[in-house]
N, C-alpha and C positions, 0 to 999 in steps of 0.2 A: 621481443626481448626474452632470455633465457634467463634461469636463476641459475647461473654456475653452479653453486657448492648443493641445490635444492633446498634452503633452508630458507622458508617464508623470513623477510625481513624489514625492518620499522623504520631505516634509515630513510628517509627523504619522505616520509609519510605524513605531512603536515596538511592541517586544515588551513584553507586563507583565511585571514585573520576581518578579510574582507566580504566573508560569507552572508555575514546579515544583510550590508545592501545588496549583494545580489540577489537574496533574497525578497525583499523590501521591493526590487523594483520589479523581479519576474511575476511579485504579487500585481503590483500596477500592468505590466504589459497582459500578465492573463487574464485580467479584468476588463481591456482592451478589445482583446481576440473573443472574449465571451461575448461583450455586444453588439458586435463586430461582426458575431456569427449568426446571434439570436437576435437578428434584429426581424420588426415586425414585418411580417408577412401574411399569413391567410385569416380568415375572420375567425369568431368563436364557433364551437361548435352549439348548433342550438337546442332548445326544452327537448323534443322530442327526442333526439339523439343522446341525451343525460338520462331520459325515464326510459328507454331501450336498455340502457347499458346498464341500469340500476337493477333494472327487471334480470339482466341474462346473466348479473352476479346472483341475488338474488336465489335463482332456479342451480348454479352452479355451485353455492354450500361453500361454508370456512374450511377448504381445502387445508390453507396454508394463513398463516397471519396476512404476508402480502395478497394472499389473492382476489381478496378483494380489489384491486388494482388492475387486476388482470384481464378489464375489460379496456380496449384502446380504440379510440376515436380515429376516425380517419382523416382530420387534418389537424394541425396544432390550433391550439388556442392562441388567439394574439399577445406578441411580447407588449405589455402595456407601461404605463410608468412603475405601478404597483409590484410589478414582476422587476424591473431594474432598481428599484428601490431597496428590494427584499435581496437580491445578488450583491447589492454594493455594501447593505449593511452586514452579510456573510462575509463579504471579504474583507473587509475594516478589521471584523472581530475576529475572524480567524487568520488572518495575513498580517493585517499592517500593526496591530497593537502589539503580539506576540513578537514581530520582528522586529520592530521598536525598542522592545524591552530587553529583549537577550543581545541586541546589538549593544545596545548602551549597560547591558552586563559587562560584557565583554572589554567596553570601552573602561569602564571602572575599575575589575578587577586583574586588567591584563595580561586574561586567560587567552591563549592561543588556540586550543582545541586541538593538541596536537595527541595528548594523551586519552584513550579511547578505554574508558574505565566506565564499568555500573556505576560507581559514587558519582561522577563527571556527568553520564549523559541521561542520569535517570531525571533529578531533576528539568533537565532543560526539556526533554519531551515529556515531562508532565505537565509543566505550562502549556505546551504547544496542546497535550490533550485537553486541556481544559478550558483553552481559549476557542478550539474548535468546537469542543462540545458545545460551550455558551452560543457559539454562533449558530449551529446547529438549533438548538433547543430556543434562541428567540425565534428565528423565522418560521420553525414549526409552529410558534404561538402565532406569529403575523398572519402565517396562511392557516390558523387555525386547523391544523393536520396533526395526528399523533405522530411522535418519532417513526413508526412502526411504516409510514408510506413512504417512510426514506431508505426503507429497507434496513433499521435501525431497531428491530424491538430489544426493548433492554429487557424485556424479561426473559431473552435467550441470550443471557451475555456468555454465562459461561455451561450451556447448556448442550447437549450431544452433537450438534453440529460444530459450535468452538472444538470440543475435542477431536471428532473426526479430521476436522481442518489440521489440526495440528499433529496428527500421528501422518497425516499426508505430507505436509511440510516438512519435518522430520525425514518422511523415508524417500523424499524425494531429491531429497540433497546430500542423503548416504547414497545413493542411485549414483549421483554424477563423480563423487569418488570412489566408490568400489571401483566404477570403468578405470578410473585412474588408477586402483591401485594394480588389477587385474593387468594393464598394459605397461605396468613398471611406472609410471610416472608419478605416485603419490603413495607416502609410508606415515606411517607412525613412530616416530623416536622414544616417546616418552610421556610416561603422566607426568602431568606436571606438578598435581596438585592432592592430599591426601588428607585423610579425616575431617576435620569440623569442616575444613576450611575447601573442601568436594561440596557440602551443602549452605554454605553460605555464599559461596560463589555461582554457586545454580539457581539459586534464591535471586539474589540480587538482576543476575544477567536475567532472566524470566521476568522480573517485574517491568526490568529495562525493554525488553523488546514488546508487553505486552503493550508498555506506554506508547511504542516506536510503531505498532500494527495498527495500536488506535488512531493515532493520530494523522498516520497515512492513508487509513482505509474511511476513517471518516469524510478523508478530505476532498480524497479525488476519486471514492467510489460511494458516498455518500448522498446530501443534498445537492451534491453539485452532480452526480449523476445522475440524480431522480428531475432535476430542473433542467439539462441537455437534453435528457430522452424526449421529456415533451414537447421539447423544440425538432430533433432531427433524427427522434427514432433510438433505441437502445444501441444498437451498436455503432451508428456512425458518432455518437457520445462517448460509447468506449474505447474507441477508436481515437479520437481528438481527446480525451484525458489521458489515455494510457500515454498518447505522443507528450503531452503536457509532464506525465510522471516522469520520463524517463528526462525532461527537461532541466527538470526540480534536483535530478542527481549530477548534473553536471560539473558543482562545484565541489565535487568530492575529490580531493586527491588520489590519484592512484586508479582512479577508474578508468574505464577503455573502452573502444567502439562495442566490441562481444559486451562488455560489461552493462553498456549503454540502452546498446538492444535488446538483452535479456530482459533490463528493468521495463522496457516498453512491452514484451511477452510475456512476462510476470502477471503487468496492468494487466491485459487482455487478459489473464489466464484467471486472475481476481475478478473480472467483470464476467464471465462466465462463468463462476461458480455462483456468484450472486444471480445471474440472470437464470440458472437451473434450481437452485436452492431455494430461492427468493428473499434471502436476506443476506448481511455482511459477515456475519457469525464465522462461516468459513471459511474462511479469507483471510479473516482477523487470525483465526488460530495457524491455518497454513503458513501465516507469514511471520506469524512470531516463534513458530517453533524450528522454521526456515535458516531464519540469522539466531537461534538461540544456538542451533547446532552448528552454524559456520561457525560463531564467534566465538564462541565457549567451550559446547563439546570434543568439536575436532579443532582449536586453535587455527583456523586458518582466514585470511585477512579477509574482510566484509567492506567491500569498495575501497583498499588500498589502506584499512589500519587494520592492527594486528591488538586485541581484547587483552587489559593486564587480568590474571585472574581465570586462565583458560585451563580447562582439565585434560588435554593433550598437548602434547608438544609436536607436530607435523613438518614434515616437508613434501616439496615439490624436484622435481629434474625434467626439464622437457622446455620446449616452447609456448610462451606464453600467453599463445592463440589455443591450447589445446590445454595445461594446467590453470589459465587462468591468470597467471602470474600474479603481481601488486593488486589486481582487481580481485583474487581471492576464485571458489571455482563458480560462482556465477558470471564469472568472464572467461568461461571455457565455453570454446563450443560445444561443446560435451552437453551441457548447460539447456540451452537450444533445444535441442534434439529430445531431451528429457522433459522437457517443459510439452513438447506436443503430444510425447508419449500420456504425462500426466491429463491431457486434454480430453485425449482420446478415451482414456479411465472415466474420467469425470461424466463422460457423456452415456458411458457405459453404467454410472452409479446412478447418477440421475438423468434419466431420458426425458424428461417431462419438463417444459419451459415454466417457471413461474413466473417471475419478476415480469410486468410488461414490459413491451416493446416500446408501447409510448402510454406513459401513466395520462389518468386523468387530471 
């Protein structure tokens, strides 16, 4: 589809009204496919294989907070009742109670979601962050583990890897439009937006997505990736979540196959920062500064809505396999291409694996 006049546009950009059961039930079916996958298989590992690995963290020093982790047993420990216990009560608290509740928001106040505003979407991903968190934070009580082995230490919430993340995320989505502007298909018309109202709108949209990083990066690169790995290995985990992530955006309007698969090389490209870094921190920051600059800075649509409150006014002219189109330019193949450039950086920054392969 082409944008005739090139002007990003909001006409037909509605959220289904019907979001929360989809929601609601993809929580059920990925609860499915989790047991489905991690079901029991090889024995424990035993005593002396635990005082071996203790010993060769031990001799190998607090490199990194995760590293202590970064000793890996060679077969998984048995999925038991204790281990399906602990997954069913994570997804209760972070699936089904949350989308419970904003469903039956929705139901009551007869909001559509059609307007894609800071005031509108801070809220609702603040509950989602903090239903994830709770669920997060009992199971580490259950399995008696600090946040820190979920690749979660809070005491780097907003610490030099957050920011690193987020001057990458930032310059990696001016990347996919300079190409555009440089080949004629994406300009700038207009600020939109001036004095108070420049930093009360950057204020706002920053909180919004830092709620929207949290809550996605806790979810599907979180405990629920630190409890796949030690079933099937770190990446065939990232690998089956990242698929899962790009699943979870499906009911966005406006979105598109490019758009689709991006979000699934995104996942990847978050789970490989964590598995170099060894924790979420960067990830967190790359992805919030990611959609702060689609949505806000350069006005252009973030899976198919267009942000009230944006400090540029933009458009596009082209096809909208190659500007993106309704999906905005993470549904460019442009997009793609930048993402494994970014890879290849990453690996270049950090050469050294931290996060295990397969946690204890």
């Amino acid at each position: 589809m082409e944008l005739g006049t090139g002007a990003w546009h909001l006409s037909g950009l509605r959220r289904s009204s019907g979001v929360g059961i989809v929601r609601l039930a993809l929580a059920r079916f990925l609860f499915d496919c989790h047991n489905l996958i991690f079901q029991e298989g090889s024995s424990m590992q035993d005593d002396s294989d635990r005082t071996l690995a203790k010993k060769s963290q031990r001799e190998q020093g607090p490199t990194d907070v995760s590293n202590r982790l970064n000793v890996t047993s060679s077969a998984p420990k048995a999925w038991g009742r204790a281990d399906r216990t602990r997954l069913f009560v994570w997804v209760v608290i972070a699936f089904l109670i949350p989308g419970a509740c904003l469903f039956a928001l929705r139901l009551v106040t007869g909001r559509s979601g059609s307007v894609f505003s800071a005031s509108s979407e801070l809220p609702i991903k603040a509950v989602a962050v903090f239903f994830v968190s709770l669920a997060t934070w009992i199971v580490s009580r259950m399995e008696k583990r600090p946040l820190d082995d979920y690749g979660i230490p809070p005491q780097q919430a907003f610490g030099r890897r957050f920011w690193e993340g987020a001057v990458w995320g930032f310059a990696m989505l001016s990347l996919i439009l300079l190409v555009l502007r440089i080949s004629g298909h994406f300009q700038i018309d207009s600020v939109a937006l001036t004095g108070k109202a420049v930093f009360v709108n950057a204020f706002a949209w920053a909180a919004t997505f830092f709620a929207v990083s949290l809550s996605e990066e806790f979810t599907f690169r979180g405990y629920w990736l630190f409890t796949a790995s030690r079933r099937m290995r770190f990446w065939p985990a990232a690998l089956f979540l990242s698929a899962v992530f790009g699943v979870a955006h499906l009911g966005n309007d406006g979105e598109s196959a490019l758009g689709i698969l991006q979000v699934v090389e995104t996942g990847l490209l978050f789970c490989f920062t964590i598995r170099r870094t060894g924790n979420i921190w960067f990830a967190v920051g790359f992805h919030a500064a990611w959609d702060w600059a689609e949505t806000f800075f350069y006005g252009t649509p973030d899976s198919g809505l267009l942000g009230v409150g944006r400090y540029l006014n933009t458009s596009v002219r082209g096809p909208s396999w190659l500007t993106g189109g309704l999906a905005g330019p993470e549904g460019s193949v442009i997009a793609l291409f930048v993402l494994l450039l970014c890879s290849l950086l990453i690996h270049l920054r950090f050469p050294t694996a931290i996060y295990p392969d397969r946690p204890l």
